[in-house]
C-alpha positions as CSV (number, residue, x, y, z in Angstrom):
1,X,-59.1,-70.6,-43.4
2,X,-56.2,-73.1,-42.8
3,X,-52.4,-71.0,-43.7
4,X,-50.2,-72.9,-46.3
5,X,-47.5,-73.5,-43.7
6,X,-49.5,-75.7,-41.1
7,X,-50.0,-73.5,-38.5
8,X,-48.3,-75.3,-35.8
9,X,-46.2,-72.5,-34.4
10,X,-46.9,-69.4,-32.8
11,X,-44.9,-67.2,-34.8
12,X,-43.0,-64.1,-34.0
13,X,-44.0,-61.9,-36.8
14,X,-40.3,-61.3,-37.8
15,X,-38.3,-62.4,-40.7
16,X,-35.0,-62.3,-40.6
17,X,-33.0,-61.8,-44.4
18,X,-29.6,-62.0,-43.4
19,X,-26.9,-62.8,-41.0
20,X,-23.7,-62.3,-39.9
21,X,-21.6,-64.0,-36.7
22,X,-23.7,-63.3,-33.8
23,X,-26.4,-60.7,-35.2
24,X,-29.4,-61.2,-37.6
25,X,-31.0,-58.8,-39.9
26,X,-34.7,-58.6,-40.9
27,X,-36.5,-58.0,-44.0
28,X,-36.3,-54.1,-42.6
29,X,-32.5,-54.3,-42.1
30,X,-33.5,-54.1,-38.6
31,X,-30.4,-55.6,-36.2
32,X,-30.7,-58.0,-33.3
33,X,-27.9,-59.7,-31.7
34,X,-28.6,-63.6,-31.6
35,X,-28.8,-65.2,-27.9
36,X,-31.2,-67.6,-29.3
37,X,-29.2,-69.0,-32.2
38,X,-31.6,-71.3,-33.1
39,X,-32.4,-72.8,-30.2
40,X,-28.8,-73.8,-29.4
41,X,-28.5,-74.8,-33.3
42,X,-26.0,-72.1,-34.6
43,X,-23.1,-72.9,-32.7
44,X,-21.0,-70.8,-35.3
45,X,-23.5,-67.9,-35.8
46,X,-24.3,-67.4,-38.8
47,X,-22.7,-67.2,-42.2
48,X,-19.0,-68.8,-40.4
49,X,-16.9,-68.4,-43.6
50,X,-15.4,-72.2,-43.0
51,X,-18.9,-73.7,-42.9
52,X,-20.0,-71.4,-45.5
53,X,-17.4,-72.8,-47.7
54,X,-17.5,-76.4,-47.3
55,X,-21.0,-76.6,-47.7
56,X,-20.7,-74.4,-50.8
57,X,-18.1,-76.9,-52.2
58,X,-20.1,-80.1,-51.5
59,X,-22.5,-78.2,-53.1
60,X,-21.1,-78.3,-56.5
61,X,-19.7,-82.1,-55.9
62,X,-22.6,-84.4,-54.7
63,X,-25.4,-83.3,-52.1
64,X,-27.1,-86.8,-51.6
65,X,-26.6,-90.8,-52.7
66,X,-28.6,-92.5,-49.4
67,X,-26.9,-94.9,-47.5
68,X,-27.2,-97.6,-50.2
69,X,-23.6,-96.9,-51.0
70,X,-20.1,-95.7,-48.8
71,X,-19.9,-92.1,-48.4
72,X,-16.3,-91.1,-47.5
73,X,-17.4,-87.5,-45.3
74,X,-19.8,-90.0,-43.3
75,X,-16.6,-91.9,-42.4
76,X,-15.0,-89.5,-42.0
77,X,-17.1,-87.5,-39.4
78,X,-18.0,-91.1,-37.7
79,X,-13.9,-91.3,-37.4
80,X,-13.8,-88.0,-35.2
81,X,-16.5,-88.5,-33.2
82,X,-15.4,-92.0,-32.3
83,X,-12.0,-90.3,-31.4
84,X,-13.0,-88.2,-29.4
85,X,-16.1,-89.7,-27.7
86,X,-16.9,-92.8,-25.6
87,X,-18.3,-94.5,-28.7
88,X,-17.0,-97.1,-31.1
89,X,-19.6,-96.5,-33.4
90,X,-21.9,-93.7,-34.9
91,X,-25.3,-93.4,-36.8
92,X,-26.4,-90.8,-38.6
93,X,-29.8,-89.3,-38.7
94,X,-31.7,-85.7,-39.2
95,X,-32.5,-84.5,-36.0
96,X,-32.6,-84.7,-32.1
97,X,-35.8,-86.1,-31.9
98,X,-34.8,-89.0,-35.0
99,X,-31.3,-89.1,-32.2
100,X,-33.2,-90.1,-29.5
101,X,-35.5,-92.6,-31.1
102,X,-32.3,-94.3,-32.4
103,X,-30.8,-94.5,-28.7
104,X,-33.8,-96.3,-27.5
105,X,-33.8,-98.6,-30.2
106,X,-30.1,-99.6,-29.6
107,X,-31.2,-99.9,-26.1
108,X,-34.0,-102.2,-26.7
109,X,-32.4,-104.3,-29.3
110,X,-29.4,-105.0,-27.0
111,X,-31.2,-106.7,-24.5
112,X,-33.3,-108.7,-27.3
113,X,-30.2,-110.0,-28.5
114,X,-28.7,-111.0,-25.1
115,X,-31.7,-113.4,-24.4
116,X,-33.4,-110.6,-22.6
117,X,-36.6,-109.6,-24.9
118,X,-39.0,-108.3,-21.1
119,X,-36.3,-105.6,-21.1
120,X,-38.2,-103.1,-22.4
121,X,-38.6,-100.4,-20.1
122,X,-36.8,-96.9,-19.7
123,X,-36.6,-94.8,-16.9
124,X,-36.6,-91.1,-17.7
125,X,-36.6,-88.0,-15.4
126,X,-39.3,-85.1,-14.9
127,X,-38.9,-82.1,-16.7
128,X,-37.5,-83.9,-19.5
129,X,-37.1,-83.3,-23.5
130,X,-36.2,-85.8,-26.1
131,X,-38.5,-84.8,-29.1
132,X,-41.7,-84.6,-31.0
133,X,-42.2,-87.8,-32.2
134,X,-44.9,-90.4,-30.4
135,X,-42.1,-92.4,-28.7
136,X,-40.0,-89.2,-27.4
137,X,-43.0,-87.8,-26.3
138,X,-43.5,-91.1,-24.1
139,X,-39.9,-90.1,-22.9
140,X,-40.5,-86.5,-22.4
141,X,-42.4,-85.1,-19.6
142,X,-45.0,-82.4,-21.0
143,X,-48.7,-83.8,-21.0
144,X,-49.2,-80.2,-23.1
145,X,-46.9,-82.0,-26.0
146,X,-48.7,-85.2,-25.4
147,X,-52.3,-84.2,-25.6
148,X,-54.5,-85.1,-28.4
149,X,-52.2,-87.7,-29.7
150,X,-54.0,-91.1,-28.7
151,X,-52.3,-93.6,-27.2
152,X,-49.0,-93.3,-26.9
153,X,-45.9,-95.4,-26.5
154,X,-45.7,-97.1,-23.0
155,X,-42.7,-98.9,-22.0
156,X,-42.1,-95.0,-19.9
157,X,-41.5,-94.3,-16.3
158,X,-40.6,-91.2,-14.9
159,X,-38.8,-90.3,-11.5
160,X,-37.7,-87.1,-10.3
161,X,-34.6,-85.3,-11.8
162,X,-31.5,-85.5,-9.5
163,X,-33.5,-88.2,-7.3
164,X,-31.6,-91.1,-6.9
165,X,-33.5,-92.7,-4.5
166,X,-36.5,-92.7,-7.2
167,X,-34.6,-93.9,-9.7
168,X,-33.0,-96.6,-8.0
169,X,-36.9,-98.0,-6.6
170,X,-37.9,-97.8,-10.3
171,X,-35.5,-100.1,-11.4
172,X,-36.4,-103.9,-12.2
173,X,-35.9,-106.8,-14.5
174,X,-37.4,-105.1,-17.2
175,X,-35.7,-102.4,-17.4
176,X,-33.5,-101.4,-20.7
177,X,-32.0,-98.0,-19.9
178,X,-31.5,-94.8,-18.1
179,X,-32.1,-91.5,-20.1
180,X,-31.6,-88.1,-18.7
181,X,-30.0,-84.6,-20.1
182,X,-26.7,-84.0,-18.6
183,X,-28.1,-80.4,-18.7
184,X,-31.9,-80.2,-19.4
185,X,-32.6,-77.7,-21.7
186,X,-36.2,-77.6,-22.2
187,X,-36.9,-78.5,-19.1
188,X,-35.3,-75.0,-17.6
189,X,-31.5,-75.3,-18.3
190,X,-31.4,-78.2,-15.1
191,X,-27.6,-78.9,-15.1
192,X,-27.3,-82.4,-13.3
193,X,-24.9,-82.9,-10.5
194,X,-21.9,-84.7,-10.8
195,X,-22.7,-86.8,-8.0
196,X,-25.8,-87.8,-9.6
197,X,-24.4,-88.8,-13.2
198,X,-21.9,-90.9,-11.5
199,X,-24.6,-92.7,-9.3
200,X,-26.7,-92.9,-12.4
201,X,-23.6,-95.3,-14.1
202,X,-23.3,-97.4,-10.8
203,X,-27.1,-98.1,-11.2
204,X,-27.0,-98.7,-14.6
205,X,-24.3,-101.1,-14.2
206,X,-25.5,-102.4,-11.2
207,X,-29.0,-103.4,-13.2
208,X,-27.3,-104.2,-15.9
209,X,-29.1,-102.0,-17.9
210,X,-27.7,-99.3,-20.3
211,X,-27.3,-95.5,-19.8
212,X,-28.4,-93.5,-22.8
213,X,-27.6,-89.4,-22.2
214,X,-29.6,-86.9,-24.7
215,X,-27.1,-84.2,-25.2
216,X,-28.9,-82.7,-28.3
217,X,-29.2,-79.7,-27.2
218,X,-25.8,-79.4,-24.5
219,X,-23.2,-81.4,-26.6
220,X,-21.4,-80.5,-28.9
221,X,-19.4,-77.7,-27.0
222,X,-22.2,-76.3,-25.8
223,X,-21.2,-77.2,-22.2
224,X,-17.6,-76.0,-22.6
225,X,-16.4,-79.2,-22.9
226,X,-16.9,-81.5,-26.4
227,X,-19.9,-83.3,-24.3
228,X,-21.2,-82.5,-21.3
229,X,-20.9,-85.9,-19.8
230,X,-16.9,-84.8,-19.7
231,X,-17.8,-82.5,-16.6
232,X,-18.5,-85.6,-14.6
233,X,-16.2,-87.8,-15.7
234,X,-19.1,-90.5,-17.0
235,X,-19.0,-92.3,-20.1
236,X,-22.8,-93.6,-21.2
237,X,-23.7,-96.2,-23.2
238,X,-25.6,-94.6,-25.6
239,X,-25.7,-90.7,-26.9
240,X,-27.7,-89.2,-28.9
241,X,-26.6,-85.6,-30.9
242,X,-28.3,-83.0,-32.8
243,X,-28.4,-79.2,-32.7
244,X,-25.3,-77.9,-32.8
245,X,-23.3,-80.7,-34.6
246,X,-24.5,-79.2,-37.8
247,X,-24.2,-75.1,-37.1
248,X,-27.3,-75.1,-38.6
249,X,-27.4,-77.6,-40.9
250,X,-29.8,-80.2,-40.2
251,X,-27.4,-83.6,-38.6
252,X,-28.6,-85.8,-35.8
253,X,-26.7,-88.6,-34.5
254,X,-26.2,-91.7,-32.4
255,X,-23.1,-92.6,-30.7
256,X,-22.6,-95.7,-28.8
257,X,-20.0,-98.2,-27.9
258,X,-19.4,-101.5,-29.3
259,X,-21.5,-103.5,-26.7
260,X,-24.5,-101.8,-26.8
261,X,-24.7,-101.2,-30.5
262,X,-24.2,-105.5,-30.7
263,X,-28.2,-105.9,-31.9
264,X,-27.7,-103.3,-34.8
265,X,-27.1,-105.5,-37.7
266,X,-28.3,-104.4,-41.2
267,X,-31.3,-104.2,-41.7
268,X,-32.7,-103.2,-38.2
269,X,-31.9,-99.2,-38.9
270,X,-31.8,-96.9,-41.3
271,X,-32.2,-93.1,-42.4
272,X,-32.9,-92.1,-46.0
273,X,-30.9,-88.5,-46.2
274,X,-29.3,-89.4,-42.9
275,X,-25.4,-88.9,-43.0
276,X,-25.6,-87.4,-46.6
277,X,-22.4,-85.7,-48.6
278,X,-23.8,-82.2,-48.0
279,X,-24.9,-82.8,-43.8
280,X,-21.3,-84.6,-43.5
281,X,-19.8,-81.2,-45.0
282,X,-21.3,-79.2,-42.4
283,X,-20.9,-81.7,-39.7
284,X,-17.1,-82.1,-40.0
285,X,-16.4,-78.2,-40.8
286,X,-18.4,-76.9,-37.1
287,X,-16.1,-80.2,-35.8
288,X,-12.7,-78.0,-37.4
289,X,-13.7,-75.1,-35.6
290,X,-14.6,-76.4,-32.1
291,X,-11.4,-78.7,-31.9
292,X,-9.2,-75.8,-32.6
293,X,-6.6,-75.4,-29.9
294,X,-8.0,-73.5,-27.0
295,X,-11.8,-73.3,-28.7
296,X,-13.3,-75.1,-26.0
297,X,-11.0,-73.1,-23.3
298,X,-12.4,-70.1,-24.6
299,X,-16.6,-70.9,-24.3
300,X,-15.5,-71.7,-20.6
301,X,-14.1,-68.7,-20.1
302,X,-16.8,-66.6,-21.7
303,X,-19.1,-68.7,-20.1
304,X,-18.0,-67.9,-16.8
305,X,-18.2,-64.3,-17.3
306,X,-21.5,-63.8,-19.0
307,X,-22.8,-66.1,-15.9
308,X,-21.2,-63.6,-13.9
309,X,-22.3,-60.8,-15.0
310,X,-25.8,-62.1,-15.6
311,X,-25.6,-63.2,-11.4
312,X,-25.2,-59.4,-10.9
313,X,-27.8,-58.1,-12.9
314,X,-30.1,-60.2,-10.9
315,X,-28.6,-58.7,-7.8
316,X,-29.6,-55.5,-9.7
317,X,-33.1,-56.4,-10.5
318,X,-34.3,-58.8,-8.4
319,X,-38.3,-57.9,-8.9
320,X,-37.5,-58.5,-12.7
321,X,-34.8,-61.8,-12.4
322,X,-35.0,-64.1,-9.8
323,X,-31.5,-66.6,-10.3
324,X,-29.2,-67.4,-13.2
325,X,-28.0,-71.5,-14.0
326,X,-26.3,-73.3,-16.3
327,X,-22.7,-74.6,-17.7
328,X,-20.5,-72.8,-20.4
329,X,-22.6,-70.9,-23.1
330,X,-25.8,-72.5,-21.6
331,X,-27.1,-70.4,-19.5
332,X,-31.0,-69.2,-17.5
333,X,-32.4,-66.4,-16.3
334,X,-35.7,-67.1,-14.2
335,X,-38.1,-64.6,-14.6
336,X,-39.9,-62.8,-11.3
337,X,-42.7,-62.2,-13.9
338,X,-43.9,-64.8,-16.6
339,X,-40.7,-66.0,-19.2
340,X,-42.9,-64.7,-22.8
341,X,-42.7,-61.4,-21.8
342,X,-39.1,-60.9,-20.4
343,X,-38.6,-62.8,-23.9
344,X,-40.8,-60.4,-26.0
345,X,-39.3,-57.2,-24.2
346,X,-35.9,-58.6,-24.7
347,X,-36.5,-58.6,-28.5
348,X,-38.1,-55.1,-28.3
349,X,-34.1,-53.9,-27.5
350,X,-33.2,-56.1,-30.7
351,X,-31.5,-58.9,-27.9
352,X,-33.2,-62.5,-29.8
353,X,-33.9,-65.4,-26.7
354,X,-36.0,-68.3,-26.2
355,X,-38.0,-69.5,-23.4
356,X,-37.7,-72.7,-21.5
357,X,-39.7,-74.0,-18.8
358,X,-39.5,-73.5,-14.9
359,X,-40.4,-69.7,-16.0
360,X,-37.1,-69.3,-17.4
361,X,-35.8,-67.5,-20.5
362,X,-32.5,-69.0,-22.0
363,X,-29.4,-67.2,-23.2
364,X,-27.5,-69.2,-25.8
365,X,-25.0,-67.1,-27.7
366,X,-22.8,-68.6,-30.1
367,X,-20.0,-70.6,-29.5
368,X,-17.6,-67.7,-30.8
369,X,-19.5,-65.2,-29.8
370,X,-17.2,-62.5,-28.9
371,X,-16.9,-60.5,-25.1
372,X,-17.6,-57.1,-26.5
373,X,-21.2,-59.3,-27.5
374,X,-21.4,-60.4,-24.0
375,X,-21.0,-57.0,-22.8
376,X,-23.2,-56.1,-25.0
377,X,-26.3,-58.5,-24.5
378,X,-25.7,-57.7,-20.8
379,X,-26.3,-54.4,-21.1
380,X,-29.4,-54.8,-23.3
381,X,-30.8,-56.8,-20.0
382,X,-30.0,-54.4,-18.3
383,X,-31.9,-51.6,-20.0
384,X,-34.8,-54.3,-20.6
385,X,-34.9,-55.2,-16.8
386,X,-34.5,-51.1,-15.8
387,X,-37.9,-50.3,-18.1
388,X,-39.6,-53.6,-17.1
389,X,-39.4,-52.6,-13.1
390,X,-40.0,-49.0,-13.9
């Protein structure tokens, strides 16, 4: 007999009551400290008294209108991200995987509206994530995710990630845009080289096509920098946002500049609960937090040192880790042995993670997560990897 909640995930058979900055508490009261965090979505922890309390506010004010009318905290949120992005211009949706379809509809529609309708076609890179939906599973890479689904989207090519030489023979007149992950989460926590994001604009430019970067999952701080694009120095055209931007609230978004949002006229987009008062809320108190003076300094730092320490535990126990990767707070351990149990024992020590692919198990602490938690989580590894081997 079917379950009331589709049965769609394999569930961990834990529910969690409570939380509290970087730890989570079942219905037991049992404790686990959060490397998970949602899957790189609580990038405050949990309960972060300044989100807490503008969401509560907007709570008692106005929770949703739809976009049939101005709403001043989507403004205002559109305000700060244009400031302190690449974009001109900002749309707001519900999640990564609405993000992404939004990017390749700019995409598209720009080259319709330049006289260039055959400009369909978007190159995408192996290994890749951008979503759920029919059309990002066309720009992912998993034929698991795909399966069963009929026919699917075409308009798709995929080349290998970090390749330019593949990328550059796939490109032709009918080609819209580049997507790739600055850092591919996903796909293994792939960060790309800076070499090959800068090559990726030249070609872009050079084909006059667009370049669209899907930094749901390593934006928003994430990276140690507001966007991970910063690290190279490379401005896309088109971004899409999700994750983290809300702390946990549900907010996806599109960014793009001026040019390349020129086909999106009213009428051609929309989102019914996308941008609301109560997302906005959220939205622009995580944005408070992060822009803080010396915020972003601070994930860097802590970055560097769980990354370190994490290097030496698989110097420790190298028939249990194989190699750590990753930028700022998102980080990978690759398993010797397969990912779900490292994962599973992990959690048996009360330490929460999530797997990604390439046999790897991702460590994604909060933002503010403090270094007596690092030290912490690391030692937790340590004791899992110890009675692993033994």
């Amino acid at each position: 007999m079917v379950t009331a909640v589709m049965p769609t995930y394999g569930r961990i058979d834990i529910a969690f009551e409570n939380g509290e900055g970087s730890y989570l508490f079942d219905t037991s009261g049992e404790k686990y400290l959060d490397f998970a965090t949602g899957i790189a979505t609580n990038s405050l922890g949990h309960c972060h008294p300044h989100l807490v309390s503008a969401v509560r506010e907007q709570a008692g004010k106005l929770w949703h209108v739809s976009n049939l009318y101005n709403i001043p905290q989507q403004q205002l949120f559109a305000d700060r991200l244009v400031e302190n992005s690449f974009a001109d211009t900002v749309f707001f949706c519900n999640s990564g995987a609405e993000a992404m379809e939004g990017c390749l509809k700019v995409a598209r529609k720009f080259h319709f509206e330049n006289g260039e309708p055959k400009r369909e076609e978007i190159v995408c890179a192996t290994g890749a994530f951008h979503g759920r939906t029919l059309t990002t599973l066309s720009a992912g890479d998993s034929e698991k995710y795909r399966e069963g689904f009929g026919p699917r989207p075409d308009g798709f090519h995929h080349v290998a990630f970090g390749n330019l030489n593949e990328m550059r023979a796939a490109m032709s007149d009918r080609t819209a845009a580049i997507l790739v992950e600055p850092i591919q989460g996903e796909g293994g926590i792939n960060p790309a080289s800076t070499a090959y994001l800068q090559s990726l604009r030249d070609i872009a430019d050079e084909f006059n096509t667009l370049l669209i970067f899907d930094e749901v999952q390593c934006g928003m701080g994430r990276s140690g920098r507001l966007f991970a694009y910063e690290i190279a120095n490379v401005t896309p055209d088109i971004m899409g946002l999700a994750k983290g931007i809300g702390g946990g609230f549900p907010v996806g978004a599109v960014l793009a500049t001026e040019r390349a949002a020129s086909g999106m006229v009213p009428g051609t987009h929309g989102s019914t609960y996308g941008g609301n008062p109560l997302a906005m809320a959220a939205a622009n108190a995580v944005l408070d937090v992060i822009l803080e003076k010396d915020f972003l300094a601070s994930v860097v730092k802590k970055g560097t040192k769980l990354k370190n320490d994490l290097a030496s535990l698989v110097e420790k126990h190298s028939a249990v880790l194989e190699s750590v990767r990753g930028v700022g707070l998102m980080l990978g351990i690759k398993s010797v042995g397969p990912n779900l149990e490292l994962m599973a024992a992990f959690r048996e020590n009360k330490l929460l993670t999530v797997v990604a692919g390439e046999n790897v198990v991702r460590i994604l602490p909060p933002l503010n997560v403090s270094e007596e938690e690092i030290s912490e989580a690391v030692q937790k590894i340590d004791q899992t990897c110890s009675q692993v081997s033994s």
